[in-house]
N, C-alpha and C positions, 0 to 999 in steps of 0.2 A: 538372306539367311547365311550366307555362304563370307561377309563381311564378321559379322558374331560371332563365326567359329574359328574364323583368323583372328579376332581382336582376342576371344578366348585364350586359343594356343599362346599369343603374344602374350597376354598377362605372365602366364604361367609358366612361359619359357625361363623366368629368373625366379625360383621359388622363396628365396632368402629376400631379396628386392620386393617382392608384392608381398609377403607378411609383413613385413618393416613397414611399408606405407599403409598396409589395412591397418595396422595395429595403432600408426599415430594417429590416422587417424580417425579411428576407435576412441584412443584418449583423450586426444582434442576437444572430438565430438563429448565426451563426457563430463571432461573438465568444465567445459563454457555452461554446458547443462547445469553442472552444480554451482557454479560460479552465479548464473542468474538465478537460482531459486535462493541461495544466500544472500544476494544481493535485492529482491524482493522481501524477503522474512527479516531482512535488518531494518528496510526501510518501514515494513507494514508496522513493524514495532517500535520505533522513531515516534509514528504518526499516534499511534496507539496511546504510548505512554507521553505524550508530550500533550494530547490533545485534554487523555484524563485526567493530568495534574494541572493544569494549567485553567483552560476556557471551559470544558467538557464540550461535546457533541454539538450543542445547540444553546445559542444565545436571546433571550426576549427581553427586549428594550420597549421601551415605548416611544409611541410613533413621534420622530422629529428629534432622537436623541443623537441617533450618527449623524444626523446633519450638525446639531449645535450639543457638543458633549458638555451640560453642566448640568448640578444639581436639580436647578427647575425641571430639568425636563425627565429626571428620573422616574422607575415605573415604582409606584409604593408597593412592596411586596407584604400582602394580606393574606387570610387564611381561603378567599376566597379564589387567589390566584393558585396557590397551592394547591388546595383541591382539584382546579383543572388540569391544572401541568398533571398532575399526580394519577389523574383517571386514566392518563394515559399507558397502557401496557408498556410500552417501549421506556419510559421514564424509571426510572432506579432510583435516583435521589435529585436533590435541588440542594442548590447553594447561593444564596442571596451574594452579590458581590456589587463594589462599585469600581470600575476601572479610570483608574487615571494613567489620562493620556500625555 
């Protein structure tokens, strides 16, 4: 106990000295804070909007297409695949596409 109330005393022996360093770093600590949450929110938004113009969320091929990308092996999109996709709560829309690679 007797070590803590000397490191105490010490801090406080230069009052101008230890607010200057609480304070940077205060804003250090603050800055790096806002720094990674802006630097999350730009990226989660990146992903967001690149993923919804683009591909959307989730891709369904039929089986054997990534392996050999050509027309043969396309999935014929019908009213009966639509319906399934579509039962699905998390599903919003569909968009028939074919990617060339």
């Amino acid at each position: 106990m007797n070590y803590f109330k000397l490191a105490w005393r010490n801090i406080w022996r230069n009052k101008k000295r230890t607010l200057i360093t609480a304070g940077s770093v205060y804003f250090a600590l603050l800055l790096s804070v806002l720094m990674i949450g802006l630097q999350k929110g730009v990226f989660n938004n990146m992903i967001k909007v690149s993923v919804e113009d683009f591909y959307g969320y989730v891709q369904v091929h039929k089986k054997g297409y990534t392996e050999d990308k050509t027309l043969v092996n396309t999935l014929e999109y019908n009213d009966k695949i639509k319906k399934c996709l579509l039962s699905n709560k998390n599903v919003n829309a569909l968009h028939p596409r074919i990617e060339k690679m």
